[in-house]
N, CA, C and O of each residue as an XYZ file, in Angstrom:
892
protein
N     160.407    256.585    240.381
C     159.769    255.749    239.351
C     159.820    256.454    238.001
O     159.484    257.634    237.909
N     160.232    255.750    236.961
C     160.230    256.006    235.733
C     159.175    256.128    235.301
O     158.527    255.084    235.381
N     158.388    257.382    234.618
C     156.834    257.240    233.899
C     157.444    257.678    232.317
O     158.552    258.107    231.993
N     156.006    257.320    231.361
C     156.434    257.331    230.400
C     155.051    257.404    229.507
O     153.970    256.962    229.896
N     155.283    258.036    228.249
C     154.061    258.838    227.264
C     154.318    258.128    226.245
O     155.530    258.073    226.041
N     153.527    257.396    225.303
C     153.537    256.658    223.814
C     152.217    257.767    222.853
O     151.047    258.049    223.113
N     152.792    257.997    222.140
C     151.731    258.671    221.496
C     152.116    258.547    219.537
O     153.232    258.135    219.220
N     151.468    258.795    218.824
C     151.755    259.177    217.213
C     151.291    260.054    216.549
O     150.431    260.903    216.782
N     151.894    259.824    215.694
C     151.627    261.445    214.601
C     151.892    260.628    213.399
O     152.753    259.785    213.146
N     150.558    261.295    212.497
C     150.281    260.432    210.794
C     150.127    259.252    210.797
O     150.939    258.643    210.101
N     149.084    258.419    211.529
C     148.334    257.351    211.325
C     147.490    257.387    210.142
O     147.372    256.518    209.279
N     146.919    258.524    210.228
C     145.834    258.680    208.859
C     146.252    258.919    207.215
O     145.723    258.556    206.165
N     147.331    259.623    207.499
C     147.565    260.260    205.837
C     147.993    259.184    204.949
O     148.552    258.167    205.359
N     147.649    259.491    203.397
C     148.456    258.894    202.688
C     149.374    258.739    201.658
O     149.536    258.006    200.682
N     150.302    260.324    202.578
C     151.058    260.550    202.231
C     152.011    260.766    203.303
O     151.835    261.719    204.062
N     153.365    259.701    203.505
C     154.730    260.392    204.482
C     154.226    259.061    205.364
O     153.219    258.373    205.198
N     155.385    258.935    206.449
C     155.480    258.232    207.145
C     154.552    258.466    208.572
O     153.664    259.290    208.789
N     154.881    257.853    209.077
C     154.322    257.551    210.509
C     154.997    257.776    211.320
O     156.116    257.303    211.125
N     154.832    258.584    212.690
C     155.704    258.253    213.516
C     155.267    258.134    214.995
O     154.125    258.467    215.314
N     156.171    257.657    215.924
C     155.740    257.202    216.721
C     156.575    257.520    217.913
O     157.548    256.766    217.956
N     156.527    258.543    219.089
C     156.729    259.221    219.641
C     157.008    258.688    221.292
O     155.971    258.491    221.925
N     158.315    258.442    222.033
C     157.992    258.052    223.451
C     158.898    259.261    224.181
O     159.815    259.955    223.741
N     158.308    259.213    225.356
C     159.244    260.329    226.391
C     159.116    259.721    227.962
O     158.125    259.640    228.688
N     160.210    259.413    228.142
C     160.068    259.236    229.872
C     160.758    259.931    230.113
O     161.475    260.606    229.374
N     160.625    259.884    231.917
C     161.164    260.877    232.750
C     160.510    260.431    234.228
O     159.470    259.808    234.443
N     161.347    260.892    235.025
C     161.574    260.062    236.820
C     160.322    261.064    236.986
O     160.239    262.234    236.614
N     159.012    259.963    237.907
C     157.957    261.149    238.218
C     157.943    261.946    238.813
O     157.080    262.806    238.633
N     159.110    262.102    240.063
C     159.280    263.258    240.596
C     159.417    264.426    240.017
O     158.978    265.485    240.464
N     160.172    264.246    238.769
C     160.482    265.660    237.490
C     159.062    265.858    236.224
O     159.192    266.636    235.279
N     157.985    265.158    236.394
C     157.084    265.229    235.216
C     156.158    266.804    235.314
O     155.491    267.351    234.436
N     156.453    267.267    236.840
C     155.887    268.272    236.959
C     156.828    269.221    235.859
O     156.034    269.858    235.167
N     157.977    269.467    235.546
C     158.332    270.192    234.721
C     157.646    269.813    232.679
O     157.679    270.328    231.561
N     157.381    269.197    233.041
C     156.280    268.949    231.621
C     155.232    270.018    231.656
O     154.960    270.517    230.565
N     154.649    270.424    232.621
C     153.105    270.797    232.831
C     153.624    272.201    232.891
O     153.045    272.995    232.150
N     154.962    272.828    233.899
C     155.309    273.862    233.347
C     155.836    274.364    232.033
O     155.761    275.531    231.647
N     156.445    273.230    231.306
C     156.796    274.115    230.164
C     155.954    274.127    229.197
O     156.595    274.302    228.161
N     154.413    273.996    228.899
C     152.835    274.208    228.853
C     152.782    273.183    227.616
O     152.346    273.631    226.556
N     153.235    271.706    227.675
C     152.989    270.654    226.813
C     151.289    270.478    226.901
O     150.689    270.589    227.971
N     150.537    270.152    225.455
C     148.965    269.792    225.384
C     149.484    269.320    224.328
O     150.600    269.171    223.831
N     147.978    269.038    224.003
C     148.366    268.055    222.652
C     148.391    268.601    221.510
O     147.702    269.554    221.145
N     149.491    267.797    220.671
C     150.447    268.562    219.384
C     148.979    269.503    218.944
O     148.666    270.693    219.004
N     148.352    268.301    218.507
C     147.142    269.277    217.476
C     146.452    270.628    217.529
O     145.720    271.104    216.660
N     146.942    271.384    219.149
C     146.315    272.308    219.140
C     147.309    273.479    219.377
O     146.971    274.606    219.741
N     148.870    272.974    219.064
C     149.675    273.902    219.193
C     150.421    274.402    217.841
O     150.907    273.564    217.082
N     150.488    275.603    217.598
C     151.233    276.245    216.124
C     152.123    275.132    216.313
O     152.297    274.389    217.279
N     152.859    275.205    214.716
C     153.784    274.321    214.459
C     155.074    274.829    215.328
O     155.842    274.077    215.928
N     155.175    276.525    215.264
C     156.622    277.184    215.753
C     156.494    276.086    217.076
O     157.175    275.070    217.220
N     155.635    276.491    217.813
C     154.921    276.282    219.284
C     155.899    274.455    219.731
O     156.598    273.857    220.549
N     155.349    274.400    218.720
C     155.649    272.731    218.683
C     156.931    272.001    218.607
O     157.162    270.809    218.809
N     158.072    273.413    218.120
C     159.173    272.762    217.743
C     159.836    273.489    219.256
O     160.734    272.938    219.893
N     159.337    274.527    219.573
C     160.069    275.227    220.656
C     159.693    273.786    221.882
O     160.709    273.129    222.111
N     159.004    273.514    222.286
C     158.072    272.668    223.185
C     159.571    271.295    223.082
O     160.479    271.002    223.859
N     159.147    270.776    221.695
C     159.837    269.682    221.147
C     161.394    269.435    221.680
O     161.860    268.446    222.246
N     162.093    270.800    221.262
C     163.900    271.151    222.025
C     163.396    271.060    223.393
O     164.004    270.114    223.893
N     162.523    271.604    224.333
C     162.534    271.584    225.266
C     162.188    270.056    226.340
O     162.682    270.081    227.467
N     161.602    269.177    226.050
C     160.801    268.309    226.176
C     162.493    267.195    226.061
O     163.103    266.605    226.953
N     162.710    267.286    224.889
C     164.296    266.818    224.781
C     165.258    267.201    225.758
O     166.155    266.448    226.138
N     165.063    268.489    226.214
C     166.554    268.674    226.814
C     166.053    268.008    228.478
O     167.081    267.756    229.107
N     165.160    267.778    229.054
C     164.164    267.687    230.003
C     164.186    266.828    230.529
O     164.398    266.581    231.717
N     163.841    265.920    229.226
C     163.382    264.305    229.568
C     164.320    263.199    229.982
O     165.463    263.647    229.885
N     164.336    261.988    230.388
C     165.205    261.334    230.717
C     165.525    260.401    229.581
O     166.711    260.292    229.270
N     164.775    259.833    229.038
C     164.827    259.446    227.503
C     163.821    259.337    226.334
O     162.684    258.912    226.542
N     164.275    259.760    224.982
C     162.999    259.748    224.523
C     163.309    258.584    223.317
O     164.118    257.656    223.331
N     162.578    258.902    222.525
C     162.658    257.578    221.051
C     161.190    258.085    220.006
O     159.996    258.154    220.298
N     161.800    258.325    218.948
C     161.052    257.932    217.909
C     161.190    257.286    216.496
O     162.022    257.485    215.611
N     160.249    256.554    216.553
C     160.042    255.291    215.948
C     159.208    256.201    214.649
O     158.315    257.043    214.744
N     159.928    255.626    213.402
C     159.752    256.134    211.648
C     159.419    254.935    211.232
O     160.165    253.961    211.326
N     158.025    254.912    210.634
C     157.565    253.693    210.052
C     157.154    254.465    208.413
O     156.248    255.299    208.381
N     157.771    254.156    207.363
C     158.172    254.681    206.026
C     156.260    254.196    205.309
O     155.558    253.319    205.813
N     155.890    255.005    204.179
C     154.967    254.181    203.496
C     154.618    253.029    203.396
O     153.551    252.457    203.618
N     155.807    252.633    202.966
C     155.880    250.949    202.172
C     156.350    250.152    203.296
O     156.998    249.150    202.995
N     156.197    250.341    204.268
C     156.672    249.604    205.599
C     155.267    249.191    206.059
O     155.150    248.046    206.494
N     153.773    250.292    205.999
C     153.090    250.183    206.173
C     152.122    249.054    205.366
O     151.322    248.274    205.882
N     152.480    249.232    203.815
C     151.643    248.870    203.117
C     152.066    247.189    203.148
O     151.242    246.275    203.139
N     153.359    247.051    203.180
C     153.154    245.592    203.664
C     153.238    244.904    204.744
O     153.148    243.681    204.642
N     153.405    245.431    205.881
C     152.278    245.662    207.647
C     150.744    245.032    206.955
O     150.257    243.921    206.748
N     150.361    246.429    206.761
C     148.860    245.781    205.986
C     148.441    244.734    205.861
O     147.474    244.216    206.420
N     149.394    244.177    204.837
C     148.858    242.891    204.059
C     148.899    241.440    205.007
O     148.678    240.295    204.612
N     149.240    241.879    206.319
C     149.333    240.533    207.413
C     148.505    241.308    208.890
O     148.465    240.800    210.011
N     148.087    242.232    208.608
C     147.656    242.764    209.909
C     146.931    244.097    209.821
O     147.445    245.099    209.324
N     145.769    244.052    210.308
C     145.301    245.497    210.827
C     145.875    246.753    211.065
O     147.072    246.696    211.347
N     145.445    247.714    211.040
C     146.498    249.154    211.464
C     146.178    249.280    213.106
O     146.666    250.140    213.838
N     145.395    248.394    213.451
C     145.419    248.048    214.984
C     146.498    247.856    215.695
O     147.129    248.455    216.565
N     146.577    246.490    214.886
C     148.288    245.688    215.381
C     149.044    246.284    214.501
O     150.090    245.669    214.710
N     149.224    246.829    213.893
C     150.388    247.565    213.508
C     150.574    248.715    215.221
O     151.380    248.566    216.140
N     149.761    249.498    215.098
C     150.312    249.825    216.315
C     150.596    249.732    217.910
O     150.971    250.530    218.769
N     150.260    248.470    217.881
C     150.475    247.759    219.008
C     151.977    247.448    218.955
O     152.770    247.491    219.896
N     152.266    247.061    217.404
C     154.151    246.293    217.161
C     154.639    247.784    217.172
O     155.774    247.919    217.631
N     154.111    248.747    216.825
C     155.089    249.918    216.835
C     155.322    250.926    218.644
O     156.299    251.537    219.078
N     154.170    250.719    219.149
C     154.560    251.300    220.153
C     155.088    249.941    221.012
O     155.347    250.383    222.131
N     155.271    248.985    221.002
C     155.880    248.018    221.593
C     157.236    248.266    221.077
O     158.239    247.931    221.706
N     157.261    248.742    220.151
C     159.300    249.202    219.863
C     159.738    250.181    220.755
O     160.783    250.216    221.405
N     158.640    251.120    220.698
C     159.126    252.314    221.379
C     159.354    251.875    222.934
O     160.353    252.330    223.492
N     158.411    250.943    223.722
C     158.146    250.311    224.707
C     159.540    250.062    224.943
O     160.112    250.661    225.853
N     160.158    249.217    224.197
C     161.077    247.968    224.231
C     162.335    249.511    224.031
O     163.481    249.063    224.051
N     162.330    250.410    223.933
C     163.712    251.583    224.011
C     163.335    252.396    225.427
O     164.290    253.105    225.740
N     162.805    252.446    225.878
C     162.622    253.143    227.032
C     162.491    251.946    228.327
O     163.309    252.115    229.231
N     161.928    251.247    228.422
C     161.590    250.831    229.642
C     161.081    251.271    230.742
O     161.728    251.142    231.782
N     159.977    251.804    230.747
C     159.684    252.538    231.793
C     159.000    251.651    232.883
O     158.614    250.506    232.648
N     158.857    252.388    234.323
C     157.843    251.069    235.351
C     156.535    251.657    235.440
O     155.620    251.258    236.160
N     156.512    252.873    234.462
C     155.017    252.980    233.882
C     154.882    253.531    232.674
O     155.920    254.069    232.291
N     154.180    253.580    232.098
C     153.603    253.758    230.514
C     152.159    254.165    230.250
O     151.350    253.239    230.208
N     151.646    255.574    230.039
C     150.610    256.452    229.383
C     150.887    255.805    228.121
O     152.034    255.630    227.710
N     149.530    255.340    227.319
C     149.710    255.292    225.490
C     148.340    255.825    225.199
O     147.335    255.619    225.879
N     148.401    256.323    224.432
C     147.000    256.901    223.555
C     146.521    255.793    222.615
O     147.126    255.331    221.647
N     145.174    255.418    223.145
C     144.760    254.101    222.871
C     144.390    253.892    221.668
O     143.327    254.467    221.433
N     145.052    252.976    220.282
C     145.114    253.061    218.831
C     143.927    251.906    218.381
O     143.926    251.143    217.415
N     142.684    252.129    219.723
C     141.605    250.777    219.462
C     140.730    251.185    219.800
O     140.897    252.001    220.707
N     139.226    250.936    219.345
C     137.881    251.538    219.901
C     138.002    251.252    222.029
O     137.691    251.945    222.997
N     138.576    249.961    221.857
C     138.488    249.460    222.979
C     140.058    250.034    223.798
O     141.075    249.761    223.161
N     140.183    250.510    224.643
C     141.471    251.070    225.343
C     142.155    250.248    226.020
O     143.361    250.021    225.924
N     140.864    249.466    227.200
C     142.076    248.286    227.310
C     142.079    247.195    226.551
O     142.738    246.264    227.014
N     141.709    247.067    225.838
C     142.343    245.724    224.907
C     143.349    246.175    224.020
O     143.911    245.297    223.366
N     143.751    247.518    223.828
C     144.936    247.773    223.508
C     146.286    247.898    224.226
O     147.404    247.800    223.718
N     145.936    248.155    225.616
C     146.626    247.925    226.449
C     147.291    246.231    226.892
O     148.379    245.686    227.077
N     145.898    245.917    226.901
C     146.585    244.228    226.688
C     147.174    243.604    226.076
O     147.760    242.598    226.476
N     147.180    244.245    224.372
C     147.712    243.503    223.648
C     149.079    244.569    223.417
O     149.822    244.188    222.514
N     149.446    245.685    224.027
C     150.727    246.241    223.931
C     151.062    245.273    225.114
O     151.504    244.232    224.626
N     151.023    245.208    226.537
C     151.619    243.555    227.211
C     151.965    242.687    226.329
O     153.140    242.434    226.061
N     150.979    242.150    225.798
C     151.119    240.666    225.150
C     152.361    241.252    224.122
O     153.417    240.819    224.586
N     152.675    242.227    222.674
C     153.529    242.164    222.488
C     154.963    242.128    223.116
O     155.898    241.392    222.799
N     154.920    242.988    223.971
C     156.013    243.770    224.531
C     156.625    242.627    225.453
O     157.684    242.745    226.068
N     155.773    241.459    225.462
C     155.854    240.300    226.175
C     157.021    239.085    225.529
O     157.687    238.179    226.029
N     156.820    239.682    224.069
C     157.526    238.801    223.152
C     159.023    239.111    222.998
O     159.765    238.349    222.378
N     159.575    240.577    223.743
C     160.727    240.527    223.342
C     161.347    240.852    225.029
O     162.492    240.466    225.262
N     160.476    241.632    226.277
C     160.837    241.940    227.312
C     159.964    241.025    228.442
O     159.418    241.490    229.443
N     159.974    239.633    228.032
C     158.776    238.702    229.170
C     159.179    239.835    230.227
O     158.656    240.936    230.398
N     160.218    239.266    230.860
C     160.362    240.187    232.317
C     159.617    241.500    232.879
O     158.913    241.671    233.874
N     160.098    242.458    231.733
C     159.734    243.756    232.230
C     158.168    243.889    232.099
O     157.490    244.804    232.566
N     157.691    242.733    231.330
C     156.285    243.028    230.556
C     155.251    242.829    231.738
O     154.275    243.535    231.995
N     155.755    241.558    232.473
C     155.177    241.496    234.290
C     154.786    242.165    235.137
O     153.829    241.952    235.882
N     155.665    243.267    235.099
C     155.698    244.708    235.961
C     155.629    245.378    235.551
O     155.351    246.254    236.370
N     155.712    245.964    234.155
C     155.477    247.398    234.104
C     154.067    247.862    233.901
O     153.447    247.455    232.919
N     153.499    248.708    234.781
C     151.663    249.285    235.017
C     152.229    250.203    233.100
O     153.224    250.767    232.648
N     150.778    249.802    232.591
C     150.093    250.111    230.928
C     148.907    250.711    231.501
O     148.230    250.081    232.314
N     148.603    251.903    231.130
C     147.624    252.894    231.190
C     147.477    253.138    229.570
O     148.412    253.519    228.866
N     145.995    252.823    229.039
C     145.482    253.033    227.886
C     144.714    253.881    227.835
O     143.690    253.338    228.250
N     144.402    255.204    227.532
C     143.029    256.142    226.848
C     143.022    256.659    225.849
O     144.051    256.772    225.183
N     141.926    257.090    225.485
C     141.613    257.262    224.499
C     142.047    259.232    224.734
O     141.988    259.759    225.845
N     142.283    259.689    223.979
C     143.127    261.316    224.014
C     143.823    261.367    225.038
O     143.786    262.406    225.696
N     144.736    260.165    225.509
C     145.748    260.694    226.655
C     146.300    261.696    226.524
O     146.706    262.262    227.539
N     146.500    262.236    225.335
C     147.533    263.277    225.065
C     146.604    264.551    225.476
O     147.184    265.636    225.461
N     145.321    264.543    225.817
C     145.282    265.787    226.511
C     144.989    265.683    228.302
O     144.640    266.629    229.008
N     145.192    264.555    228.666
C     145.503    264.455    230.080
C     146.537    264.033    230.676
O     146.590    264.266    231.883
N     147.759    263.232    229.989
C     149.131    263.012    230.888
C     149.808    263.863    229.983
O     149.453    263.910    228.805
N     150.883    264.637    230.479
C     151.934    265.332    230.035
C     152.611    264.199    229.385
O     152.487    264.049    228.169
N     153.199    263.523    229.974
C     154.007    262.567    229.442
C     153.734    262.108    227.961
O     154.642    261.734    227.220
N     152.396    262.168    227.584
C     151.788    261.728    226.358
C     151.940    262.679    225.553
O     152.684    262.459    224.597
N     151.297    264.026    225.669
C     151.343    265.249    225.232
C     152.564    265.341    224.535
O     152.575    265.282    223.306
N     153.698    265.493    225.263
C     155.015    265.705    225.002
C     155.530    264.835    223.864
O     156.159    265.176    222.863
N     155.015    263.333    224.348
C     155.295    262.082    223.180
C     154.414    262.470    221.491
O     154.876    262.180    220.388
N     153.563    262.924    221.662
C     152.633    263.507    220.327
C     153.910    264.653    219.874
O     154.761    264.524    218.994
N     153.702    265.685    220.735
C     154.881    266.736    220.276
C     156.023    266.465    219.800
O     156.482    267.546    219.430
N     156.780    265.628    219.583
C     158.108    265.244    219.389
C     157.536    264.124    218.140
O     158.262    263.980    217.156
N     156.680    263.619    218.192
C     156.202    262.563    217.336
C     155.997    263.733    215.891
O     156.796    263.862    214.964
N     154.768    264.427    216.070
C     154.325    265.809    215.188
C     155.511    266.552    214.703
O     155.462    266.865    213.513
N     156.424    266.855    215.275
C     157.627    267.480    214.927
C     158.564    266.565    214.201
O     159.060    266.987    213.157
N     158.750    265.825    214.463
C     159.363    264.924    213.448
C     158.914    264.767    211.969
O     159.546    265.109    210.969
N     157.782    264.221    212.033
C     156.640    263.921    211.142
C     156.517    264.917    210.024
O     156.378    264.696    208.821
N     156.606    266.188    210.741
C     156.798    267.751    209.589
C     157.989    267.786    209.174
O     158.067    268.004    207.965
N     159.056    267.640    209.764
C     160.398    267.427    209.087
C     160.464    266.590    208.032
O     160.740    266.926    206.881
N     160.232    265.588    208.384
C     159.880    264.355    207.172
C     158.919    264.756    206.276
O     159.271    264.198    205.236
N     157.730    265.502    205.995
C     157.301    265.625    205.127
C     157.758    267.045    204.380
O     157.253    267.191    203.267
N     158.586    268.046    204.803
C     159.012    269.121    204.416
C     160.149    268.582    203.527
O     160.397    269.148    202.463
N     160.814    267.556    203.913
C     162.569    267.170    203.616
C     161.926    266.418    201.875
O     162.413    266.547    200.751
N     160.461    265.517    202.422
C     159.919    265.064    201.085
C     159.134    265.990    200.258
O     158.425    265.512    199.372
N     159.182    267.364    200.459
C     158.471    268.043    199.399
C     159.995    268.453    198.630
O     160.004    268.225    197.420
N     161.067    268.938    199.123
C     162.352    269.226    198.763
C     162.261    268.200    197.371
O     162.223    268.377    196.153
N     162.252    267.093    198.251
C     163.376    266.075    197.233
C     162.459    265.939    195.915
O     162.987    265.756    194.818
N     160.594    266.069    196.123
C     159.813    265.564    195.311
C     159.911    267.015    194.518
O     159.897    266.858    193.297
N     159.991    268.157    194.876
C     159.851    269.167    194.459
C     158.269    269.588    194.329
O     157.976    270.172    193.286
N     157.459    269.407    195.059
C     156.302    269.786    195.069
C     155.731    269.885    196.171
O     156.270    269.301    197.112
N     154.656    270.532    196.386
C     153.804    270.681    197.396
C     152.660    270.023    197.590
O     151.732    270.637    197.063
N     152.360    269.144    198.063
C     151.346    268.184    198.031
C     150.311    267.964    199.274
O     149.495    267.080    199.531
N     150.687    269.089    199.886
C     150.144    269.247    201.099
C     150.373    268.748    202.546
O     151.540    268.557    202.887
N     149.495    268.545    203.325
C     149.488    267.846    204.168
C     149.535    266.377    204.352
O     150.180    266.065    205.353
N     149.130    265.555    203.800
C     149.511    264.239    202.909
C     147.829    263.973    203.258
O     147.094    263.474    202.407
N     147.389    264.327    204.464
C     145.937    263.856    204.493
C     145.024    263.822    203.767
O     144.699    264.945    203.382
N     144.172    262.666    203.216
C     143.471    262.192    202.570
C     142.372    263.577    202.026
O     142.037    263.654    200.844
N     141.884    264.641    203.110
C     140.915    265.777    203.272
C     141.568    266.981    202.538
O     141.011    268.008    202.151
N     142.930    266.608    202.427
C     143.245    268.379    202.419
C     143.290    268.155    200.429
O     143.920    267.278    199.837
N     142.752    268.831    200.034
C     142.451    268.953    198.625
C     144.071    269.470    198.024
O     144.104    268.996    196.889
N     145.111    270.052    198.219
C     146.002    270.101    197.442
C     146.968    268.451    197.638
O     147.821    267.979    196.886
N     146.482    267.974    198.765
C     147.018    266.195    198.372
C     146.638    265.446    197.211
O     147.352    265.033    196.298
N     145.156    265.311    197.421
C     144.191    264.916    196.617
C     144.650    265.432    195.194
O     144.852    264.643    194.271
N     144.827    267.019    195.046
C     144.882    266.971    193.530
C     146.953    267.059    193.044
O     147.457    267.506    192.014
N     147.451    266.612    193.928
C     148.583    266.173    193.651
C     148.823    264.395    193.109
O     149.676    264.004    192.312
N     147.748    263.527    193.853
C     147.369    262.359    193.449
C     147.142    262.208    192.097
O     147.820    261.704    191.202
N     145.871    262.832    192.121
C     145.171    262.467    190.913
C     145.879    263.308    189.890
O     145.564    262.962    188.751
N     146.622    264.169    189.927
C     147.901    264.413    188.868
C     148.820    263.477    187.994
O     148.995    263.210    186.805
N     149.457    263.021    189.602
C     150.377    261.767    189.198
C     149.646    260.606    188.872
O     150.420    259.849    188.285
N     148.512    260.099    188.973
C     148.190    259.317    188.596
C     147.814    259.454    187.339
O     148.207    258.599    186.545
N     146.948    260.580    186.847
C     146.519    260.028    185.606
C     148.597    260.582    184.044
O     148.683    260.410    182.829
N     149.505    261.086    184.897
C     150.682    261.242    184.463
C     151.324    259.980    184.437
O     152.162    259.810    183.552
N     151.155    259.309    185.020
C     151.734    257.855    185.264
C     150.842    256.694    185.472
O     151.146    255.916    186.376
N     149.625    256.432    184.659
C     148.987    255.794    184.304
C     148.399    255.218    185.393
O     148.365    253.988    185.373
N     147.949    255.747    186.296
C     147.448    254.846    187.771
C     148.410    254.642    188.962
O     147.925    254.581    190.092
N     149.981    254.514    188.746
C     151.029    254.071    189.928
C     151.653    255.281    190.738
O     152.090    256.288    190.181
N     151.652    255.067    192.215
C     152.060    255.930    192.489
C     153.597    255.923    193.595
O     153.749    254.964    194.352
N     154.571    256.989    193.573
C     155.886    257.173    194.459
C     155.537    256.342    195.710
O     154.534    256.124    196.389
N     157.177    255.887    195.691
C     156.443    255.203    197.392
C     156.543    256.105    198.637
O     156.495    255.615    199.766
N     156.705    257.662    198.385
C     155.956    258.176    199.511
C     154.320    258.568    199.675
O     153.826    259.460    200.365
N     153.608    257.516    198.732
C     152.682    257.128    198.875
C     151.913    255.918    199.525
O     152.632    254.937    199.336
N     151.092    255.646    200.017
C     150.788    254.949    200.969
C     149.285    253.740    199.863
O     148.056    253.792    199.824
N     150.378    252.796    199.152
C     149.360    252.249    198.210
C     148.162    251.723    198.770
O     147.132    251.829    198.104
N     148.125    251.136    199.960
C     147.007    250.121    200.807
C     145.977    251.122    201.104
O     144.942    250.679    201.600
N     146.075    252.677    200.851
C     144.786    253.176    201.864
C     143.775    253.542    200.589
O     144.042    253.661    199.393
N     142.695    253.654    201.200
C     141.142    253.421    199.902
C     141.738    254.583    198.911
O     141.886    254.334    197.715
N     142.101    255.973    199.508
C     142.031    257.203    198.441
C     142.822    256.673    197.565
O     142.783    257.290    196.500
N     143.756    255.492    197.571
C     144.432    255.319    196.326
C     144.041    254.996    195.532
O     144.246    255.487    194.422
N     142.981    253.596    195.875
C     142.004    252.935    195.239
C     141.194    253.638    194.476
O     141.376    253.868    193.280
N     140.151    254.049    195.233
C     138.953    255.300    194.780
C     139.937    256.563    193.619
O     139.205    257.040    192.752
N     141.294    257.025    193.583
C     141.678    257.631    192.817
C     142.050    256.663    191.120
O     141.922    257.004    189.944
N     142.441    255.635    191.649
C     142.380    254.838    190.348
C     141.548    254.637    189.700
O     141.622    254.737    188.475
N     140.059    254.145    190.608
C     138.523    254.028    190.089
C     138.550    255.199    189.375
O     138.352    255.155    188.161
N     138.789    256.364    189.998
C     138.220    257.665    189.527
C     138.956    257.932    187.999
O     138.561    258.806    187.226
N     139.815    257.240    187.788
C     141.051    257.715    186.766
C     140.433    256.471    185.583
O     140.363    256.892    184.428
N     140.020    255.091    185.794
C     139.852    254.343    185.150
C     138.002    254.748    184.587
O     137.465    254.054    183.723
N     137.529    255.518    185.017
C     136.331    256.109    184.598
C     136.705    257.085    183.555
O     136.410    256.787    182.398
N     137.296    258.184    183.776
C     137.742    259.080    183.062
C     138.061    258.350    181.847
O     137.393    258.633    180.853
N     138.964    257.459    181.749
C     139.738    256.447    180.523
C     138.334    255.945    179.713
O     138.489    256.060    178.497
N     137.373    255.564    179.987
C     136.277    254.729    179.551
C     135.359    256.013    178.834
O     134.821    255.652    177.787
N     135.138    257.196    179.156
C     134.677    257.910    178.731
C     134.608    257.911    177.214
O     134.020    258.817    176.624
């Protein structure tokens, strides 16, 4: 039997893309996951993560990750929740693997109603497979199925590539893109009050810090 891990990396930031991470592999072989000491991305060094990442690749039976850009998001947004956004995104990943089972790290207060409604999508492009294949939803799968673990790891590793490749091109350091980490923040509110409020589209216009940075910039102006 084919099993299989859905997991993501950069749901929150708003800065860099999203990505979205799958790994299957025949369950007889998942025990080699657990030996080559996959947990979840967040608590492994980055080196940790890329060594894990080659390995997990050379391992697995197939993997896929799914790059959902800023501005892919921001007009997602404007017709849908970041709920169902990731219900349509791990239903892509769904729809490249096929597995006759599926671990996802549940992107809803509620676990199985995310599970249901990854069926119900996954329904729209694979009726067939959508019948049979067993959907396991929790909430931090990624620190109890390998399969998930591994899918975060490869998701996380990507995700840093992409935002390293965009400090290159932007020529700056802007941090982590997350909303918390203060050299994002004061890379924002740089460009914004430099460019009158608008910001690059490896910015993520729909999320509040953009908002609240404009408020913050259109105060300053009124002074």
């Amino acid at each position: 039997m084919m099993i299989a891990g859905i997991d993501e990396a950069g749901k929150g930031p708003v800065i860099g893309p999203m990505c979205i991470g799958g790994v299957k592999i025949e369950e007889s072989r998942a025990h080699i996951l657990k030996v080559l000491g996959v947990a979840d991305s967040k608590k492994l060094t980055p080196k940790k993560r890329e060594q894990l990442a080659a390995q997990i690749k050379k391992h697995a039976d197939g993997f896929f990750i799914l790059e959902v850009s800023p501005s892919q998001i921001d007009e997602l947004r404007k017709i849908m929740t970041m709920n169902e956004i990731m219900v349509v995104c791990f239903s892509k990943v769904l729809e490249q693997l096929k597995p006759d089972l599926v671990c996802a790290d549940a992107a809803d207060v509620k676990a199985e109603r995310f599970a249901e409604n990854l069926r119900r999508q996954y329904a729209k492009t694979s009726p067939d497979h959508a019948k049979k294949i067993e959907i396991i939803s929790m909430h931090q799968a990624d620190a109890i199925y390998p399969t998930v673990s591994a899918a975060s790891i490869i998701a996380k590793v990507r995700r840093d590539e992409l935002i390293e490749e965009l400090k290159k091109e932007w020529d700056v350091d802007f941090g982590s893109g997350y909303p918390s980490d203060p050299k994002t923040k004061e890379f924002l509110l740089k460009w914004g009050k430099e460019h009158s409020g608008e910001f690059p589209n490896i910015v993520r216009h729909s999320w509040q810090t953009v908002e609240n940075i404009r408020e913050e910039l259109k105060k300053d102006e009124s002074k």
